[in-house]
N, C-alpha and C positions, 0 to 999 in steps of 0.2 A: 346495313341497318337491320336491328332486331324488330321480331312482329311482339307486335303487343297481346300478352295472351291474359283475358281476365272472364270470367265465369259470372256470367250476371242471369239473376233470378226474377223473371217476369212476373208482379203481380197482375192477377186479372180479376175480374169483377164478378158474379154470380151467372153472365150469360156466355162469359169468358173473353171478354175483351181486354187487351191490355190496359192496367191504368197508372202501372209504373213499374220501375226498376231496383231492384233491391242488388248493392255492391258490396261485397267484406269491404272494409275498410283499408286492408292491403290493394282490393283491386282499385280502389278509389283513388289512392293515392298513386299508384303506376299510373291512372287514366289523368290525374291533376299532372305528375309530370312531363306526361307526352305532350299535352298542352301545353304547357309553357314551356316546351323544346320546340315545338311547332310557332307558338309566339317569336319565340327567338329568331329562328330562321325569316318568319316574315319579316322581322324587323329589320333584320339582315339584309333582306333580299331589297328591300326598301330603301335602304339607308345604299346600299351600295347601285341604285338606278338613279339617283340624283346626279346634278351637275355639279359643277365647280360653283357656279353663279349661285345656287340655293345655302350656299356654306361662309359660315363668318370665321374670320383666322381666332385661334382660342382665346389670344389677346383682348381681343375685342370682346367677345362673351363674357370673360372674367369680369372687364369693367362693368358690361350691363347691368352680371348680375349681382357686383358690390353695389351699383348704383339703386338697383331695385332694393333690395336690403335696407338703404338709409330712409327710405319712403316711409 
């Protein structure tokens, strides 16, 4: 796994407290897609600690969700 390398610019305020973060738009979008690599995997990690019993056969979903459609 690669480390995520982005260079951010702390604004601060006149007595010098942080009051936010300023990103190039390249680091922003590396930091948007570690996120949603990070999303994924939970979804992952989620989808694969279920049981059999929480799972409907595809069959069945299809009808639900033609049925839901004619609504």
């Amino acid at each position: 796994m690669k480390t995520l390398t982005i260079n951010p610019q702390f604004v601060k305020d006149e007595t010098g407290q942080d009051l936010g973060v300023f990103l190039t738009k390249a680091d922003f979008d590396k930091l948007l897609e570690e996120l949603e690599d990070y999303e994924d995997i939970k979804a992952y990690d989620r989808a694969k600690s279920r049981t059999n019993e929480e799972f409907i056969p595809y069959e069945q979903a299809v009808e639900e969700i033609k049925k839901s459609r004619l609504k």
